[in-house]
C-alpha positions as CSV (number, residue, x, y, z in Angstrom):
1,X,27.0,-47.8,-25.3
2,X,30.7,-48.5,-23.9
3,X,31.6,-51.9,-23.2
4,X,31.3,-53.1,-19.2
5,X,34.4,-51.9,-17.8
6,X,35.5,-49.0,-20.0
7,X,36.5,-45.2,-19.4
8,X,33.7,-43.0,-21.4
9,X,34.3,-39.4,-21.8
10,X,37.5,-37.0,-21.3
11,X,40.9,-37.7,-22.7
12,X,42.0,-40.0,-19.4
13,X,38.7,-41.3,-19.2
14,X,36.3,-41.5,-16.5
15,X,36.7,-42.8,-12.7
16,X,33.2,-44.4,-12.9
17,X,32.4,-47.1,-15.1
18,X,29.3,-49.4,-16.7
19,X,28.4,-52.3,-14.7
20,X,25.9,-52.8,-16.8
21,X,23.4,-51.1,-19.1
22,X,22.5,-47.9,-17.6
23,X,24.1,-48.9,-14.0
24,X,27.2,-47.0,-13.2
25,X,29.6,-48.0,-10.5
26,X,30.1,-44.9,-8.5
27,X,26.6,-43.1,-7.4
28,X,26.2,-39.2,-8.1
29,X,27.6,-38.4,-4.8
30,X,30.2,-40.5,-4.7
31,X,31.6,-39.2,-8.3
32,X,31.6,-36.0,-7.5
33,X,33.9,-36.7,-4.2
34,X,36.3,-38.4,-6.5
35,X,36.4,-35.4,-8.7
36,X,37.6,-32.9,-5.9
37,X,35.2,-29.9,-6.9
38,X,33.5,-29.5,-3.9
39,X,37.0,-28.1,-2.6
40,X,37.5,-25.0,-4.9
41,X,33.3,-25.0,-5.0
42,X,33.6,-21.6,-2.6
43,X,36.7,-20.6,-3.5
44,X,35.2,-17.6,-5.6
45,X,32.1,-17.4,-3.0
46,X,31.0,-13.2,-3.1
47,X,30.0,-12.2,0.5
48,X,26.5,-11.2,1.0
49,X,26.1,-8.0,2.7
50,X,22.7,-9.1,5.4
51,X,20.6,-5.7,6.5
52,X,21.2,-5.3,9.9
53,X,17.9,-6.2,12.2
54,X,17.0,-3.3,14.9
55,X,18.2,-4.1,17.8
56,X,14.8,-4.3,20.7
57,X,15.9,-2.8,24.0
58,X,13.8,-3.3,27.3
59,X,15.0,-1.4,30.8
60,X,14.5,-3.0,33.3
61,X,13.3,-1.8,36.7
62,X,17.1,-2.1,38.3
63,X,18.2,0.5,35.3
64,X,19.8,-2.1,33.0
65,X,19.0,-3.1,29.7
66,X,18.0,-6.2,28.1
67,X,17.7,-7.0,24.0
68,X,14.3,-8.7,23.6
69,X,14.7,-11.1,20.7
70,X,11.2,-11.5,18.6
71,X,10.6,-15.3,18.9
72,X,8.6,-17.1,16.1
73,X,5.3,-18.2,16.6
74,X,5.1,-21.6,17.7
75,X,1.8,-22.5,15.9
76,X,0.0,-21.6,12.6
77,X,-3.0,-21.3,11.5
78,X,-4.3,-24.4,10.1
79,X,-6.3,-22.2,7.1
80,X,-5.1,-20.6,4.6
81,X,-5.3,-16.9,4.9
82,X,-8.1,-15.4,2.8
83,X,-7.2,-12.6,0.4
84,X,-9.8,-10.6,-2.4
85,X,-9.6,-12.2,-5.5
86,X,-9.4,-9.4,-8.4
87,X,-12.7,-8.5,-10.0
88,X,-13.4,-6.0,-12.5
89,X,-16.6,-4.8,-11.1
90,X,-14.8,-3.0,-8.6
91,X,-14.5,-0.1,-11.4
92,X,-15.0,3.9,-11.0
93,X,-17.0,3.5,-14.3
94,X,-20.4,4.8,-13.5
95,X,-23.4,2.4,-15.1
96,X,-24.8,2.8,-18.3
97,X,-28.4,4.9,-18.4
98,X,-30.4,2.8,-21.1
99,X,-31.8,5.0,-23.8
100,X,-35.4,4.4,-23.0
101,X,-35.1,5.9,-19.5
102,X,-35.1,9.7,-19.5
103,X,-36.2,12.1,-16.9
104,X,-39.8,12.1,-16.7
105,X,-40.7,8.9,-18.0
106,X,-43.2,6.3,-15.8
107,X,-41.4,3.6,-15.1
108,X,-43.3,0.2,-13.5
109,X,-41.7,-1.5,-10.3
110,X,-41.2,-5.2,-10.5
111,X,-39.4,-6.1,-7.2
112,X,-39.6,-4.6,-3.3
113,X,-42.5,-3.5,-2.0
114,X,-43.5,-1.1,-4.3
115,X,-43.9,-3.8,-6.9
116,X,-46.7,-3.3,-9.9
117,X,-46.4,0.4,-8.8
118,X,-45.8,3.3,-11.3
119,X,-43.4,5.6,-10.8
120,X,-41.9,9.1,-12.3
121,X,-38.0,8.6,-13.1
122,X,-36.1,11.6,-12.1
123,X,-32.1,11.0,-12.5
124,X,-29.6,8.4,-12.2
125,X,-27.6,8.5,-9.1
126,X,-23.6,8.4,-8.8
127,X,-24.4,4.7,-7.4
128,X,-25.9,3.9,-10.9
129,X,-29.4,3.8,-9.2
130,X,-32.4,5.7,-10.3
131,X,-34.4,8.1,-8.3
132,X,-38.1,7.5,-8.8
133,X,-40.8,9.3,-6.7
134,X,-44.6,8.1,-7.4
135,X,-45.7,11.2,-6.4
136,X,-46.2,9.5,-2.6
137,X,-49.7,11.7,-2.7
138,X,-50.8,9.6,-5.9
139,X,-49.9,6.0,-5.2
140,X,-47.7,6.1,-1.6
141,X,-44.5,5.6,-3.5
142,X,-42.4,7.9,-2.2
143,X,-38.3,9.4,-2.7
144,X,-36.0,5.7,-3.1
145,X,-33.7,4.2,-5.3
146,X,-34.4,1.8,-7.3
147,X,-32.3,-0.2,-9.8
148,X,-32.8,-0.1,-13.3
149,X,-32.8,-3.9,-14.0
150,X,-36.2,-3.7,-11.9
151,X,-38.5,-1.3,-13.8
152,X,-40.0,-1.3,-17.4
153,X,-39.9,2.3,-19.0
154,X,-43.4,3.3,-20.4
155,X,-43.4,4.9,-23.7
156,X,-45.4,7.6,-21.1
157,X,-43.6,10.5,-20.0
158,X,-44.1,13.5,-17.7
159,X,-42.9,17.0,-18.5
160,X,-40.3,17.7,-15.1
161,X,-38.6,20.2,-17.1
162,X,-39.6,23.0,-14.6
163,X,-38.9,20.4,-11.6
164,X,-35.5,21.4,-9.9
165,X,-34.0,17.7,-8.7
166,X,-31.9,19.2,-5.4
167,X,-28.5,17.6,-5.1
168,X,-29.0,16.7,-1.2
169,X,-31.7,13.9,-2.9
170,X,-28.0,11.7,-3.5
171,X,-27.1,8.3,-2.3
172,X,-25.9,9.0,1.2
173,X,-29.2,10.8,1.6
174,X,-31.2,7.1,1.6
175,X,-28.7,5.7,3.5
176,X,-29.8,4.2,7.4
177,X,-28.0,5.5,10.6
178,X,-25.9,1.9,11.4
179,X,-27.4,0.9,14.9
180,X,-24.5,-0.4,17.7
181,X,-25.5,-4.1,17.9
182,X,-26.1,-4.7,21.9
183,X,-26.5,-8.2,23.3
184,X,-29.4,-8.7,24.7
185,X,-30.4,-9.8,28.5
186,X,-32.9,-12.6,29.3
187,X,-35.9,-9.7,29.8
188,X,-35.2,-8.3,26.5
189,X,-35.1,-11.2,24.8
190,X,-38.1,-12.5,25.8
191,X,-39.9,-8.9,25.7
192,X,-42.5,-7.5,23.5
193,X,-41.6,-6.5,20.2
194,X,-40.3,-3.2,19.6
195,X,-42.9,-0.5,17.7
196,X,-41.5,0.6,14.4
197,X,-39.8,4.0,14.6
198,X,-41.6,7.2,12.9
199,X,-40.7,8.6,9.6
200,X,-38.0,11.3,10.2
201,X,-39.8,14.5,10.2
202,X,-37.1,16.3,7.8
203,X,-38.0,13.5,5.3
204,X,-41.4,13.7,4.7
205,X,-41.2,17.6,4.6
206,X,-38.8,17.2,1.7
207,X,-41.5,14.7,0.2
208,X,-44.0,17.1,0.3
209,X,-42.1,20.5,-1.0
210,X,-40.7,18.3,-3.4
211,X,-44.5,16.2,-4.4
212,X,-46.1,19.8,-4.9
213,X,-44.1,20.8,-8.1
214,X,-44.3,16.8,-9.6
215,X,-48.2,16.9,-8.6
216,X,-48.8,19.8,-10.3
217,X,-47.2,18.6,-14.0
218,X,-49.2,15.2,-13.3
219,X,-52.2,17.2,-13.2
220,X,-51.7,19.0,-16.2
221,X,-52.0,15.6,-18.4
222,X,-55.7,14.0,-18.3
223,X,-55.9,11.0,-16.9
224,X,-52.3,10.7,-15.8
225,X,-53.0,10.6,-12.3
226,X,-55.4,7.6,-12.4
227,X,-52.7,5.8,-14.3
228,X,-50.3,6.1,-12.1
229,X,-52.1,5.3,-9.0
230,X,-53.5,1.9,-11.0
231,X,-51.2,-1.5,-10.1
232,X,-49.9,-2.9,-13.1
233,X,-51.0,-6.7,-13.1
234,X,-51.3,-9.5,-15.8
235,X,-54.0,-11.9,-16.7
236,X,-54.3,-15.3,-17.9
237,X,-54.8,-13.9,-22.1
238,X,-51.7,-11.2,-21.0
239,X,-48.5,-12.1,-22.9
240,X,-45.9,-9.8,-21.8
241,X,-44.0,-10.2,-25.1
242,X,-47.0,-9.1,-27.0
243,X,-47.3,-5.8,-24.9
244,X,-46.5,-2.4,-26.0
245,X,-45.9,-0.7,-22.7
């Protein structure tokens, strides 16, 4: 540490000095004044070359012109905007079939509706979903979509080898009409409640053309139909662990 008083570094020393430990005479500021650099600082400076804004033109109703110049917003919004996070689930990778589903096997419902209900597994849509019919004729399930983490596969199976699986039967097909959203008046509000619309007709002709082939090879197994129309359900001695489905 240089004694109070004394030059420190450079061969004539330094214009600031130690007035005490760690206090220097002169502030930052003030030193670099003394030094003169801040007049050859931009001596060297390298002019920017600035993209020329376009230039907005109004005319008027007299025929002149006038530049409009686009004036900053005066406020901001308070929030933050919101922006997607990243996620890897949004992926084109189409969802694993698990080995125990295969065309034909009865598969049991857990959730919706149709829940302790058997159905026939047909295919796995592009959506990842599977396309089970009951047939609608045996136990009222009819054409949906159901996802696989909501069915048990049966070790029974159904021979649809001879069942052609038509390609309109795809995701847009189960997809609902969007309805326009109408606000409603006082006498609307306050009406009775609307009747539920009928099945499309279109629809339950292609559950019938398509039931009549599926019908037919549950037929052709004994006792197939009875199982399929019976709910699955557990009991108080059931231990779902224990059972070989």
């Amino acid at each position: 540490m240089p004694k109070k008083g004394k030059t420190t570094t450079g061969p004539r020393g330094s214009r600031n000095e130690f007035l005490s430990k760690g206090v220097e005479r002169l502030s930052r500021s003030a030193s670099y004044s003394r030094k003169g650099k801040w007049a050859v600082k931009n001596k060297k400076a390298v002019v920017k070359t600035v993209a020329a804004k376009p230039v907005i033109t109004k005319t008027l109703k007299n025929g002149q012109t006038r530049v409009i110049s686009k004036k900053t917003p005066r406020w901001y919004p308070a929030e933050d905007v919101k922006r997607p996070l990243p996620s890897r689930k949004a992926n084109a990778r189409p969802t694993r079939l698990r080995s125990s589903l295969t065309p034909g096997t009865v598969v049991i419902l857990l959730a919706g509706r149709f829940r302790g209900k058997r159905a026939v597994f047909l295919k796995q849509l592009a959506s990842g979903l599977l396309l089970v019919s009951g047939p609608y004729k045996v136990n009222g399930v009819p054409l949906r979509r159901v996802n696989q983490a909501y069915v048990i596969a049966t070790s029974t199976k159904v021979d649809i080898s001879g069942i052609k699986v038509d390609d309109k039967f795809n995701d847009d097909y189960f997809k609902k009409p969007k309805a326009e959203k109408k606000k409603k008046t006082e006498a609307e509000f306050f009406a009775e409640p609307e009747k539920k619309k009928p099945i499309d007709k279109a629809r339950a002709d292609d559950q019938k053309a398509f039931d009549a082939g599926l019908i037919k090879a549950v037929n052709a197994v004994p006792q197939l139909a009875e199982y399929l129309g019976a709910r699955f359900t557990l009991k108080r001695s059931d231990f779902p662990h224990e059972i070989r489905f």
